[in-house]
N, CA, C and O atoms as a MOPAC input file, in Angstrom:
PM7 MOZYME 1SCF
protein

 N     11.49000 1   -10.19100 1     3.11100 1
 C     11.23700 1    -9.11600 1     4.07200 1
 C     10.18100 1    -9.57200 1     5.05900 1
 O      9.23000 1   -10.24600 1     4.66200 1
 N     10.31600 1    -9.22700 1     6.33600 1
 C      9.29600 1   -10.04800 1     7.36300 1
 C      8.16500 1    -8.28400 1     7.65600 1
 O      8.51500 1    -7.22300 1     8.17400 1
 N      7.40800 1    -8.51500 1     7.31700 1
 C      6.18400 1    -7.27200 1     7.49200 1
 C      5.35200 1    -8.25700 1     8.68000 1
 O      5.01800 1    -9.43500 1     8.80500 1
 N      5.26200 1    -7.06000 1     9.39500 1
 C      3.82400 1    -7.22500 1    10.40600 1
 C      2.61500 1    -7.28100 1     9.64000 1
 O      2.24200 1    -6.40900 1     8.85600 1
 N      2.00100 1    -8.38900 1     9.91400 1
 C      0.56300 1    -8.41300 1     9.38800 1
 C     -0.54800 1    -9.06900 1     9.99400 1
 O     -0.44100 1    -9.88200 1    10.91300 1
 N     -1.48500 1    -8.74900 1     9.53200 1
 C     -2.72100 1    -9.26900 1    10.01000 1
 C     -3.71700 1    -9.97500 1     9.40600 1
 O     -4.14300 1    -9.33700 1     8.44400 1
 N     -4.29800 1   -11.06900 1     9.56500 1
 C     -4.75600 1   -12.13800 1     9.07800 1
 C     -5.96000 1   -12.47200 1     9.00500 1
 O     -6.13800 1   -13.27900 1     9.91800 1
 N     -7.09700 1   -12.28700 1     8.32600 1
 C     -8.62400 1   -12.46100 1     9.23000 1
 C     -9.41000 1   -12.88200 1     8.35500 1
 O     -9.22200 1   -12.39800 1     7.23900 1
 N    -10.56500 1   -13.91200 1     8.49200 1
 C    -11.55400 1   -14.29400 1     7.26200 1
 C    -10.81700 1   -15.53500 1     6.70700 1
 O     -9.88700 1   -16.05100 1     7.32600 1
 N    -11.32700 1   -16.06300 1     5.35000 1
 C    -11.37100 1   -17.05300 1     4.84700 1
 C    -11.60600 1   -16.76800 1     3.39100 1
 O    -12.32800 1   -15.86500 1     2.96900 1
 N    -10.64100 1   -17.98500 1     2.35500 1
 C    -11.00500 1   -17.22800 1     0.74900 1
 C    -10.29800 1   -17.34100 1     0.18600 1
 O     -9.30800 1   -18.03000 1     0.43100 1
 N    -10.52800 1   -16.64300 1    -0.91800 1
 C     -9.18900 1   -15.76600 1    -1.73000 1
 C     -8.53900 1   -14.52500 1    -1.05900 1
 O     -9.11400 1   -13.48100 1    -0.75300 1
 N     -7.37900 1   -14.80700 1    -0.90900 1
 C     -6.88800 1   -13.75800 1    -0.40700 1
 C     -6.68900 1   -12.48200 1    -0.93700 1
 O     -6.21900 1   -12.33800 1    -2.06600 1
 N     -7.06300 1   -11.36500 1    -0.08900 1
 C     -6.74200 1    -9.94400 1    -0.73500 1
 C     -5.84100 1    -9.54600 1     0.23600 1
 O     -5.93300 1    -9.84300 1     1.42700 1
 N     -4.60600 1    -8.59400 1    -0.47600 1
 C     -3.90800 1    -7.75700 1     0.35400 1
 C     -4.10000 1    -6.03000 1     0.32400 1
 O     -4.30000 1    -5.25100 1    -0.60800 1
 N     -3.95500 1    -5.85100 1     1.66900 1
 C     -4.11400 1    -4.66000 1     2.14000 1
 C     -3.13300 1    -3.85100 1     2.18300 1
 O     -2.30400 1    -4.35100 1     2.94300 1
 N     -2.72200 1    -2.75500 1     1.73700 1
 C     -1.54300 1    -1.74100 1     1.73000 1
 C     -1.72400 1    -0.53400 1     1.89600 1
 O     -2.14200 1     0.12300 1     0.94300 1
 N     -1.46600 1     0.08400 1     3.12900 1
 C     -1.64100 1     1.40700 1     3.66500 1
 C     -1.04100 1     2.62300 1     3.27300 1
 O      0.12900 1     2.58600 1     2.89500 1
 N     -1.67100 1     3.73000 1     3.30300 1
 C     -1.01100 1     5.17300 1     3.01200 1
 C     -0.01100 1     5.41300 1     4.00900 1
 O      0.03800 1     4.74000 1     5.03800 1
 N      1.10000 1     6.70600 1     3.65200 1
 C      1.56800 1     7.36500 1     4.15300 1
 C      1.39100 1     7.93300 1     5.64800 1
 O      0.84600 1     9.02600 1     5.79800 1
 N      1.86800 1     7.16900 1     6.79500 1
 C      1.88700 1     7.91300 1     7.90800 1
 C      0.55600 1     6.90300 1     8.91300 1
 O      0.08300 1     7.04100 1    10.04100 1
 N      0.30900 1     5.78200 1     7.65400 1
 C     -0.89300 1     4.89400 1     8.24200 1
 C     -0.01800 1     3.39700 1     8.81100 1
 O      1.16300 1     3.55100 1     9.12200 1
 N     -0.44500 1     2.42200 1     8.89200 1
 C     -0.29600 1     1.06700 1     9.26600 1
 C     -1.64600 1     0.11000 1     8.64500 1
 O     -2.68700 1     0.58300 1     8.18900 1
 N     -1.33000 1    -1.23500 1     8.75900 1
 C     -2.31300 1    -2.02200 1     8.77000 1
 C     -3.73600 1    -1.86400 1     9.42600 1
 O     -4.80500 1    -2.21800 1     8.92900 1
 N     -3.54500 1    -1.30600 1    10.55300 1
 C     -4.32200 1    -1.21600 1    11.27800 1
 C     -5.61800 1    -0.32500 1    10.60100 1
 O     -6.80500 1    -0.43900 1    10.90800 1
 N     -4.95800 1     0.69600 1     9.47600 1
 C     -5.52700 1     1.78400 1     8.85900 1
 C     -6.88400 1     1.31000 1     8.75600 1
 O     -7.77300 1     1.92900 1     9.34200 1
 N     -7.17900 1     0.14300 1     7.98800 1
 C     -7.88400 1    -1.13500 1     7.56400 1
 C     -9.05100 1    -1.51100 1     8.69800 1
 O    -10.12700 1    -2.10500 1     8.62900 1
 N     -8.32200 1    -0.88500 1     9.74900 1
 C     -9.28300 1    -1.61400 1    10.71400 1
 C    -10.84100 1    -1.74900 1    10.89700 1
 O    -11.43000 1    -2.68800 1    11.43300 1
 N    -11.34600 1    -0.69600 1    10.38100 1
 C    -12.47400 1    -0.53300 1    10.03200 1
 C    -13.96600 1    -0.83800 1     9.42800 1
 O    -15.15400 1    -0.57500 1     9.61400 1
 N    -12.80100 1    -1.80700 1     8.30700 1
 C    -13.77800 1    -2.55800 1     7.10800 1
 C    -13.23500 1    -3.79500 1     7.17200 1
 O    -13.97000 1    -4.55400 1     6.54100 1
 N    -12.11600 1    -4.48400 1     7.71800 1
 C    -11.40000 1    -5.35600 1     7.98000 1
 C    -12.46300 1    -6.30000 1     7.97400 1
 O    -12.86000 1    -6.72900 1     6.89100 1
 N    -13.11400 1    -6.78100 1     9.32300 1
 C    -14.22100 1    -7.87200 1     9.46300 1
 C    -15.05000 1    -7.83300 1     8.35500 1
 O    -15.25900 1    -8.75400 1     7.56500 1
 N    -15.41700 1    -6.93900 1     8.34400 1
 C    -16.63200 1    -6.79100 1     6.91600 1
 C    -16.50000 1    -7.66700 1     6.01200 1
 O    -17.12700 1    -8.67400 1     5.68100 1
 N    -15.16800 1    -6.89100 1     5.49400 1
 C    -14.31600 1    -7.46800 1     4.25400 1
 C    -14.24900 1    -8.90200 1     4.51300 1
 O    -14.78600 1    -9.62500 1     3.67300 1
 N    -13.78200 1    -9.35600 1     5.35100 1
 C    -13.26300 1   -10.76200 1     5.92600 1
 C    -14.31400 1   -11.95400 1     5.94000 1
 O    -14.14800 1   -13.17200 1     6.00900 1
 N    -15.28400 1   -11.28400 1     5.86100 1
 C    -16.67300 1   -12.56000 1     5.44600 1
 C    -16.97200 1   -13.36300 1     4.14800 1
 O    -17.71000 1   -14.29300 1     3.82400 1
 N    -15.73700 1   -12.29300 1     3.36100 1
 C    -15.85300 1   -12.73500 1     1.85900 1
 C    -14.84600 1   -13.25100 1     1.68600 1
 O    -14.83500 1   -14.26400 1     0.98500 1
 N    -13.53700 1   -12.71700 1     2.29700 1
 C    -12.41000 1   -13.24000 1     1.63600 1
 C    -11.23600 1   -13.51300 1     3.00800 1
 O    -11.48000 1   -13.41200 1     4.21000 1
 N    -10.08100 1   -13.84000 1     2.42100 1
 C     -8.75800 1   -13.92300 1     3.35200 1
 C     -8.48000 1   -12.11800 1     3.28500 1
 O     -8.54000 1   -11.40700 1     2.28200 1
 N     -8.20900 1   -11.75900 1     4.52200 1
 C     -7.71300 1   -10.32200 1     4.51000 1
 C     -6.20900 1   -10.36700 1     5.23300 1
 O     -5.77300 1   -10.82000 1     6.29100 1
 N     -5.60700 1    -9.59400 1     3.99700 1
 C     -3.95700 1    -9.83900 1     5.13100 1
 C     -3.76100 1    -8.29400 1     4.71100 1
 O     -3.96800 1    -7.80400 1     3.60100 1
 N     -3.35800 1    -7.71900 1     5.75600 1
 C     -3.43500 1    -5.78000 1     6.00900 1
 C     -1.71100 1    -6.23300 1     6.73600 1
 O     -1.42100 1    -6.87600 1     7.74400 1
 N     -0.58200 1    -5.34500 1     5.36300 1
 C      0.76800 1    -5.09200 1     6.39600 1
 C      0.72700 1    -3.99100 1     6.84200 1
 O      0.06700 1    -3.02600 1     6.45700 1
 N      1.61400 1    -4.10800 1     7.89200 1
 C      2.36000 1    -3.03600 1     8.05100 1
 C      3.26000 1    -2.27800 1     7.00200 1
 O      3.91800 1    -3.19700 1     7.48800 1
 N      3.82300 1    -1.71100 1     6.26600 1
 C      5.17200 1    -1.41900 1     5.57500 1
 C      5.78700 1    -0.92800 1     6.20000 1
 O      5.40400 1    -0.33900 1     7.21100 1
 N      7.31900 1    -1.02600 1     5.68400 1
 C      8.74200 1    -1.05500 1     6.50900 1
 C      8.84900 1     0.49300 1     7.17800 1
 O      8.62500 1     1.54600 1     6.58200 1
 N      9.14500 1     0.37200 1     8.20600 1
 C      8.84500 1     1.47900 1     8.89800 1
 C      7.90000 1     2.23100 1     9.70000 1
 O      8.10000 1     3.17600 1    10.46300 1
 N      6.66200 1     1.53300 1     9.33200 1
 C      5.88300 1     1.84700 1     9.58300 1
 C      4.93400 1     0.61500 1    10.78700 1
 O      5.12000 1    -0.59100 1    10.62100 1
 N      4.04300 1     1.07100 1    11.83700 1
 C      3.43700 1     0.28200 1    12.06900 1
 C      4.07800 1    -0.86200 1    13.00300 1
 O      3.72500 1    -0.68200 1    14.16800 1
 N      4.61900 1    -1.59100 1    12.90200 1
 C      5.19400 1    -2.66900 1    13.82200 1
 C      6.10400 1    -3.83100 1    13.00200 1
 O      6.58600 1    -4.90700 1    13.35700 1
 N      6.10100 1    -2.88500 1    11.39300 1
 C      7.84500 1    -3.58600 1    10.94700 1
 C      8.74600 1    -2.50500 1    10.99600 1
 O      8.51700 1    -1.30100 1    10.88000 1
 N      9.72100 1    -3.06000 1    11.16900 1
 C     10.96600 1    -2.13500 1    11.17400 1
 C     11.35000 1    -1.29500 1     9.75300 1
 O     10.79100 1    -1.53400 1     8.68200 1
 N     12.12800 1    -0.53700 1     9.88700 1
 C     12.28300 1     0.46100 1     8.36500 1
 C     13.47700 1    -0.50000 1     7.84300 1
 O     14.03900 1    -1.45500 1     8.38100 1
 N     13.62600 1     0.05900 1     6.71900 1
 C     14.45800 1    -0.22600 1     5.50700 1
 C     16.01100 1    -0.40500 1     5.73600 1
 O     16.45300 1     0.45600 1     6.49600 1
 N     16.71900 1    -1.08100 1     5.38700 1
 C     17.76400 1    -0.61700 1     5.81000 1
 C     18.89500 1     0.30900 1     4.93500 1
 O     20.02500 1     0.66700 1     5.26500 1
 N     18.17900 1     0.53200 1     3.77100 1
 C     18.61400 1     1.11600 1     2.70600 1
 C     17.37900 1     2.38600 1     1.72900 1
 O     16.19100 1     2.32000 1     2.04800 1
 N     17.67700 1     3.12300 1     0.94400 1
 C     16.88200 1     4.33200 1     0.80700 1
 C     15.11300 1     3.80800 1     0.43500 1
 O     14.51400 1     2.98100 1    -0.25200 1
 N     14.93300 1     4.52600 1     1.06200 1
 C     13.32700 1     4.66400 1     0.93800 1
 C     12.49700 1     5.19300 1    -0.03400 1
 O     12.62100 1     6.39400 1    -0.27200 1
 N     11.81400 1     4.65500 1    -0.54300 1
 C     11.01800 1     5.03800 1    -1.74900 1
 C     10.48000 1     4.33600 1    -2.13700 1
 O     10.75700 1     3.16500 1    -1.87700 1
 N      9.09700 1     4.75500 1    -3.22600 1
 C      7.96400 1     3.71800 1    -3.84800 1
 C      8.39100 1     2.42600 1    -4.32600 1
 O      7.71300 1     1.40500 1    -4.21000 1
 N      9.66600 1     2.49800 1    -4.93300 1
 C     10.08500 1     1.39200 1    -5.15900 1
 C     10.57000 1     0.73400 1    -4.17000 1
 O     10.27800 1    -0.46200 1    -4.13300 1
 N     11.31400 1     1.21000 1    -3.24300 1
 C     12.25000 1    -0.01200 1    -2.20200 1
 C     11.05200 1    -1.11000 1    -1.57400 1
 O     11.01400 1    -2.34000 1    -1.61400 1
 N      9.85300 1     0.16100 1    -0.82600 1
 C      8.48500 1    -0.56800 1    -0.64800 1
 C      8.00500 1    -1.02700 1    -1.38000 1
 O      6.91100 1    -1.24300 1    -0.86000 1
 N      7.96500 1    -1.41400 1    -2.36100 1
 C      7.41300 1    -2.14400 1    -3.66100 1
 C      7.55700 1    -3.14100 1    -3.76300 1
 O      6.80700 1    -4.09400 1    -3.97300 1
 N      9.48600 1    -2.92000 1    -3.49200 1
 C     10.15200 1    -4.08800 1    -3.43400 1
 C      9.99500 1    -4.95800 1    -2.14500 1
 O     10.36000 1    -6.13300 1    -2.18200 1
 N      9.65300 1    -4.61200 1    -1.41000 1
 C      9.52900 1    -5.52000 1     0.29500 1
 C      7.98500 1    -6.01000 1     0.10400 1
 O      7.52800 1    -7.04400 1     0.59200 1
 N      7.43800 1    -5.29800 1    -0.50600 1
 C      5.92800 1    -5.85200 1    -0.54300 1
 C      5.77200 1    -7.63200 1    -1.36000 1
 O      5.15000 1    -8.65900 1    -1.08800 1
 N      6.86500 1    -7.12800 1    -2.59300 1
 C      6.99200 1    -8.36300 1    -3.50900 1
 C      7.48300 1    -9.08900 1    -2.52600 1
 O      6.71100 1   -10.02600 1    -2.32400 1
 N      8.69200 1    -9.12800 1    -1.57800 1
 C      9.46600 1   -10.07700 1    -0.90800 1
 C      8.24700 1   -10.86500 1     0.10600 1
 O      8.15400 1   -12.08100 1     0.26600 1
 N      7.36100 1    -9.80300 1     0.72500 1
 C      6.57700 1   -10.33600 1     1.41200 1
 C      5.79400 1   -11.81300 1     0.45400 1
 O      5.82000 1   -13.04300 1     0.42100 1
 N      5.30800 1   -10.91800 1    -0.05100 1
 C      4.43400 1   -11.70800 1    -1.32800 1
 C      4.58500 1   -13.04300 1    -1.42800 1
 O      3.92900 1   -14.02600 1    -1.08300 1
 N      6.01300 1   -12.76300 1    -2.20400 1
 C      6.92300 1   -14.45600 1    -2.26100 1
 C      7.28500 1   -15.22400 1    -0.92500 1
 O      7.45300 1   -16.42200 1    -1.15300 1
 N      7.44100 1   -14.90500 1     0.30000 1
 C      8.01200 1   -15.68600 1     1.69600 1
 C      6.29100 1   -15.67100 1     2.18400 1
 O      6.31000 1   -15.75400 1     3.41200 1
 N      4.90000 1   -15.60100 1     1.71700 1
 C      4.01400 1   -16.18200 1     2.15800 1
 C      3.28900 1   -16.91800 1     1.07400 1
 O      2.37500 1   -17.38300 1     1.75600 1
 N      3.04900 1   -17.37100 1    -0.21500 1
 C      3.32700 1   -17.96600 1    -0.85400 1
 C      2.26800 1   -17.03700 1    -1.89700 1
 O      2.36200 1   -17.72000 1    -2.91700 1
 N      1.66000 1   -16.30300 1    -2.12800 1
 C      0.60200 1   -15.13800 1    -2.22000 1
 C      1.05200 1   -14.97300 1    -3.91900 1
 O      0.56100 1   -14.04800 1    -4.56700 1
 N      1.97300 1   -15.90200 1    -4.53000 1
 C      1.50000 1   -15.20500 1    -5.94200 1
 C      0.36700 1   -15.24500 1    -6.82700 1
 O      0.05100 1   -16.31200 1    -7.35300 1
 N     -0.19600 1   -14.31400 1    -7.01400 1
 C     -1.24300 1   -13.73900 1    -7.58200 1
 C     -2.35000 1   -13.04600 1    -6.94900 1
 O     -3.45400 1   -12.94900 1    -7.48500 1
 N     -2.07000 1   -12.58200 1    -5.85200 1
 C     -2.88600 1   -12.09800 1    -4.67000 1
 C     -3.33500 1   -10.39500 1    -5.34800 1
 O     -2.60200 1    -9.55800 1    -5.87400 1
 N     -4.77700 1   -10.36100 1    -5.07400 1
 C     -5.02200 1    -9.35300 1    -5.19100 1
 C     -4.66300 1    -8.48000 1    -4.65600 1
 O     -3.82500 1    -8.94300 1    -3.88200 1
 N     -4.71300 1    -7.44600 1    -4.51100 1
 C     -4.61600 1    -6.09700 1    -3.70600 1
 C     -5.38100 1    -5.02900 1    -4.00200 1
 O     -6.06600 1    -4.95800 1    -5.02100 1
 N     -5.26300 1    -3.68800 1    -2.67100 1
 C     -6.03500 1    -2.61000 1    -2.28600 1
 C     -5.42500 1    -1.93900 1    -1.61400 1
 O     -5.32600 1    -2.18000 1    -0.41100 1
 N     -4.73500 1    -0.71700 1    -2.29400 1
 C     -3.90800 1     0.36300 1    -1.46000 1
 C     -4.44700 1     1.61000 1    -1.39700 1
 O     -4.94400 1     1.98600 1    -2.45800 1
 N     -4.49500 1     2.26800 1    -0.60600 1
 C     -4.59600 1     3.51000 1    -0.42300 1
 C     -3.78100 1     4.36500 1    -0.56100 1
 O     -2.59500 1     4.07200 1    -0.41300 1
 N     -4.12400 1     5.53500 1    -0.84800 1
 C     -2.93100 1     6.88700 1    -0.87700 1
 C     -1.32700 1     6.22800 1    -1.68900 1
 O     -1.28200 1     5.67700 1    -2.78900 1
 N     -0.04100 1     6.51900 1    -0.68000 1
 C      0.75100 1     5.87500 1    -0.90100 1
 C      0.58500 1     4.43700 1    -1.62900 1
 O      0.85400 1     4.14700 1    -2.79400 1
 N     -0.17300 1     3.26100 1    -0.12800 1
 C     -0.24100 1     2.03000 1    -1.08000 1
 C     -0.99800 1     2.12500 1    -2.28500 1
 O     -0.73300 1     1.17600 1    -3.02300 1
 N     -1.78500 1     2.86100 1    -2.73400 1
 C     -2.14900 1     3.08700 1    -3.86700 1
 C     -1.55700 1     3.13900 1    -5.04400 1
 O     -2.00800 1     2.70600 1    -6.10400 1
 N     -0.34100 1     3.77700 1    -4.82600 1
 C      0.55600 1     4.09900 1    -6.32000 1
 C      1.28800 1     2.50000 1    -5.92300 1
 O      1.74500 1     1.84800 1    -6.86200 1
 N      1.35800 1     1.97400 1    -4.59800 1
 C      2.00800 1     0.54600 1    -4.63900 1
 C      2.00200 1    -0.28000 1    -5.47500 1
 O      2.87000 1    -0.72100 1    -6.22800 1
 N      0.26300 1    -0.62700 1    -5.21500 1
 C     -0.76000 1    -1.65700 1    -5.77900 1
 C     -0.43000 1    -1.41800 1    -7.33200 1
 O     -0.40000 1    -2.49500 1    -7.92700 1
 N     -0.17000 1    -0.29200 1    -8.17000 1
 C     -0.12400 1     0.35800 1    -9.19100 1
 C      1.23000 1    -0.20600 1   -10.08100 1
 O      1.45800 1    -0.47800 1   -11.26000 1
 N      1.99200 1    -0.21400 1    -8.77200 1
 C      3.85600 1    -0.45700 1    -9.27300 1
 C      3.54700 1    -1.80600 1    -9.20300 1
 O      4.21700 1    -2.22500 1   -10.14700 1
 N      2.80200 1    -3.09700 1    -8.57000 1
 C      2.75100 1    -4.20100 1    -8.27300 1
 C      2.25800 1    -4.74100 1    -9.50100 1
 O      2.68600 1    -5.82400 1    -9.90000 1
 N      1.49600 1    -4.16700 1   -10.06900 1
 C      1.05100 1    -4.53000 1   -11.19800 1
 C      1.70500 1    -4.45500 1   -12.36900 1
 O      1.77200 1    -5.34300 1   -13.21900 1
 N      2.37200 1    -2.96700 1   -12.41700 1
 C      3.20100 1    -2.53300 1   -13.50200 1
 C      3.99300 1    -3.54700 1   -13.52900 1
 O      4.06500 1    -3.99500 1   -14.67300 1
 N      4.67000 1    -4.15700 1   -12.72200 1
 C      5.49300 1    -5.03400 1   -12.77100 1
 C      4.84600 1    -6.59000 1   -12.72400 1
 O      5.58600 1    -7.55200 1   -12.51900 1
 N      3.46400 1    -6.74100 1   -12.92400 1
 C      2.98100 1    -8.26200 1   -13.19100 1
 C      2.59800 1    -9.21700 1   -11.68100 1
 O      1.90100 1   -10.22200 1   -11.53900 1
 N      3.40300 1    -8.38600 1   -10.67100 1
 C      3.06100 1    -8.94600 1    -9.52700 1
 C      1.74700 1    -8.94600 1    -8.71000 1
 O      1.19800 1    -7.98400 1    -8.17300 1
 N      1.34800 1   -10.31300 1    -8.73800 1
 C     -0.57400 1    -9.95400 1    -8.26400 1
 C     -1.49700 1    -9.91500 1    -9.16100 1
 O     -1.30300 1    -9.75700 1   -10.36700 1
 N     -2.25500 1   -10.01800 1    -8.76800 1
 C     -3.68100 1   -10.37300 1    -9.76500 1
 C     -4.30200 1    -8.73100 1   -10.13600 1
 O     -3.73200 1    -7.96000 1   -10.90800 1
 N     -5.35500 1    -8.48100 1    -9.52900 1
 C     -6.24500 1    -7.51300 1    -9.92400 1
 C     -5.68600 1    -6.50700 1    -8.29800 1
 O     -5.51000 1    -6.84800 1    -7.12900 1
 N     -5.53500 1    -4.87000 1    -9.22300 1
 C     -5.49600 1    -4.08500 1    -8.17800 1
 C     -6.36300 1    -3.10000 1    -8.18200 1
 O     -6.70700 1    -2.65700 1    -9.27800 1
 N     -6.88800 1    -2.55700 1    -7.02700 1
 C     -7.47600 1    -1.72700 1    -6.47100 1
 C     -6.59100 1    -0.48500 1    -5.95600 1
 O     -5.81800 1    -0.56600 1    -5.00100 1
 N     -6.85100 1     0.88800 1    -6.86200 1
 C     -6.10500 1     1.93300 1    -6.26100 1
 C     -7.03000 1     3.14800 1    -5.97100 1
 O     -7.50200 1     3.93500 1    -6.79200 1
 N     -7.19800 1     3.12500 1    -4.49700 1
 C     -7.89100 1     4.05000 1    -4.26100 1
 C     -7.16800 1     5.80500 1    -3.70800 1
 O     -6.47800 1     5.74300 1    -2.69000 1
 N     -7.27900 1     6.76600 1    -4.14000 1
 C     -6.61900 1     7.49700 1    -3.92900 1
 C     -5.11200 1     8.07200 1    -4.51000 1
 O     -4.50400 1     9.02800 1    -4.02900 1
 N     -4.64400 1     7.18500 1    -5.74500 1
 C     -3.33700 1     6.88300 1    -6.01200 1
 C     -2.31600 1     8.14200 1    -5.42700 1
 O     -1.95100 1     8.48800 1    -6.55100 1
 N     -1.86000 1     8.72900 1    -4.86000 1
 C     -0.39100 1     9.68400 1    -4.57500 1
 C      0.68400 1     9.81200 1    -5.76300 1
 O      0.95000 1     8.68600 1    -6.18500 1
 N      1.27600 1    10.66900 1    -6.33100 1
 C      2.77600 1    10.38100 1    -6.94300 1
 C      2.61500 1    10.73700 1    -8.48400 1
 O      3.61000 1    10.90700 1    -9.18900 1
 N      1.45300 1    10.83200 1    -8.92600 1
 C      1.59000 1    11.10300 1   -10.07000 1
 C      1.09200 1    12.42000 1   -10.93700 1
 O      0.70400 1    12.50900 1   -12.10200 1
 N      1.31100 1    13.69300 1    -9.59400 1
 C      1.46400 1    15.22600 1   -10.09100 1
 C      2.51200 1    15.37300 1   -11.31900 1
 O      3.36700 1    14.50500 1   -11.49600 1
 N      2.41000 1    16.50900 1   -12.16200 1
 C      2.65100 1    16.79500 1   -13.39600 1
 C      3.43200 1    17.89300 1   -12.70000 1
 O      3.13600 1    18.17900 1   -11.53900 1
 N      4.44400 1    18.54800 1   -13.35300 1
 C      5.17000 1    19.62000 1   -13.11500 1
 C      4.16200 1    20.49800 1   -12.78900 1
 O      3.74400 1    20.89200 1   -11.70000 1
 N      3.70100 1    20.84600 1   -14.44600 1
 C      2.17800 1    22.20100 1   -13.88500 1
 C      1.08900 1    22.12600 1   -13.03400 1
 O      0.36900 1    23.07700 1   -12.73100 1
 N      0.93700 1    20.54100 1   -12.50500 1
 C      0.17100 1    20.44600 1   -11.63300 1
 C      0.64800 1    20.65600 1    -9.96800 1
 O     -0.11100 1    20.81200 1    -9.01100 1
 N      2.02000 1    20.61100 1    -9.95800 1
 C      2.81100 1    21.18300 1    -8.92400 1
 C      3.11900 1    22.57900 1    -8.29600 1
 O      3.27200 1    23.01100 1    -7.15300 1
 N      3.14500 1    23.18100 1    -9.79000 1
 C      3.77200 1    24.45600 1    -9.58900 1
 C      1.85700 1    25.49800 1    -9.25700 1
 O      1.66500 1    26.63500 1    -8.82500 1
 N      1.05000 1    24.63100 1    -9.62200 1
 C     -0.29400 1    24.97000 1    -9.30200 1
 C     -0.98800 1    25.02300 1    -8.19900 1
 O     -1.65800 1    25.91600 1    -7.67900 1
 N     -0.69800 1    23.77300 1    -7.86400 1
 C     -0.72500 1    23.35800 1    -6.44700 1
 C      0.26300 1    24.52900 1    -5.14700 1
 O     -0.25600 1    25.04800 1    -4.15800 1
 N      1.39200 1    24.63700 1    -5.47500 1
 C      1.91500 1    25.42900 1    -4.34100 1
 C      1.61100 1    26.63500 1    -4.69900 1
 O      1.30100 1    27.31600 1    -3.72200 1
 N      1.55400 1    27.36100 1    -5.99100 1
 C      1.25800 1    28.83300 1    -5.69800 1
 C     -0.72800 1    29.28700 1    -5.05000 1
 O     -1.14900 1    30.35600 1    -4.60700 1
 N     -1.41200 1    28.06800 1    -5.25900 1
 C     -2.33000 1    28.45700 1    -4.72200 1
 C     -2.28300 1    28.50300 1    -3.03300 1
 O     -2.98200 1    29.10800 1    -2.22000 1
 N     -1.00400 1    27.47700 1    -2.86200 1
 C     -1.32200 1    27.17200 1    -1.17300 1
 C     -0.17800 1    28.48300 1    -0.52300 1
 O      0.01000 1    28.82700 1     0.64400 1
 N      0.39600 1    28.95500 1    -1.70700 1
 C      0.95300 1    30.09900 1    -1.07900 1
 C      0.03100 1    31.37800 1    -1.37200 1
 O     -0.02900 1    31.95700 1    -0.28700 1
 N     -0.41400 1    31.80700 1    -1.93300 1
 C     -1.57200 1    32.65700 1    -2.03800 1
 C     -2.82400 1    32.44800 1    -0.47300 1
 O     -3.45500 1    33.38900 1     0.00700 1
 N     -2.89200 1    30.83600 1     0.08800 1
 C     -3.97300 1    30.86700 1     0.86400 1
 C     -3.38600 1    31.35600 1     2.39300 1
 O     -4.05800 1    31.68900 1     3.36900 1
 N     -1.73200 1    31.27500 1     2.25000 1
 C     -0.80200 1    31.23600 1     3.50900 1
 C     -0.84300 1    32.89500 1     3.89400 1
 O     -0.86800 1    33.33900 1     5.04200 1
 N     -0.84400 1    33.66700 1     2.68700 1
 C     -0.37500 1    34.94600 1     2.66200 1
 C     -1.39600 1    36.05800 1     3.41100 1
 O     -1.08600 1    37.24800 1     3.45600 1

């Protein structure tokens, strides 16, 4: 999978994986910072940002799966990572599955409980009303 990315610093490389509705760019912030210590590579994900979408259904896994492809076509096995939100539960699946070294999940997304659902909307319908 060809992801837009961005490249900065020197090191061990860490990868960067953005939330929902974000890009690489999300990163931009702490990027240099970060980059004094290590290799920083911040994608885009498919769809998002300045790679193209999927060409088939979308979900934690399909991105999971393009992240690994990335992974392997830059030669990055065992690359750390740091996702946010969405990339958060990424970094999470990347691991579950052995891919990458040490992850960082900040924010993880995806792993509400039924009762934590049905909790969640009747309060936000109670705040609507």
């Amino acid at each position: 999978m060809q992801m837009h990315h961005v490249r900065r610093g020197a090191g061990k490389p860490l990868l960067l994986v953005h939330g929902l509705g974000g890009s690489g760019q999300s990163w931009e912030t702490i990027l240099d910072g970060l980059a004094a210590e290590r290799e920083m590579i911040a994608v885009d994900l498919p769809g998002f940002g300045r790679t193209p979408p999927l060409r088939r259904e979308v979900s934690i896994a399909t991105l999971t799966d393009a992240v690994t492809s990335f992974i392997d076509q830059q030669g990055l096995a065992g690359v750390d990572t740091v996702g946010s939100s969405m990339g958060a539960r990424m970094v999470l699946e990347l691991a579950r599955r052995g891919v990458g070294g040490t992850a960082v999940a900040l924010d993880p997304g995806g792993f509400w409980t039924d009762g934590e659902l049905r909790f969640s909307a009747s309060r936000c319908e109670r705040r609507s009303s």
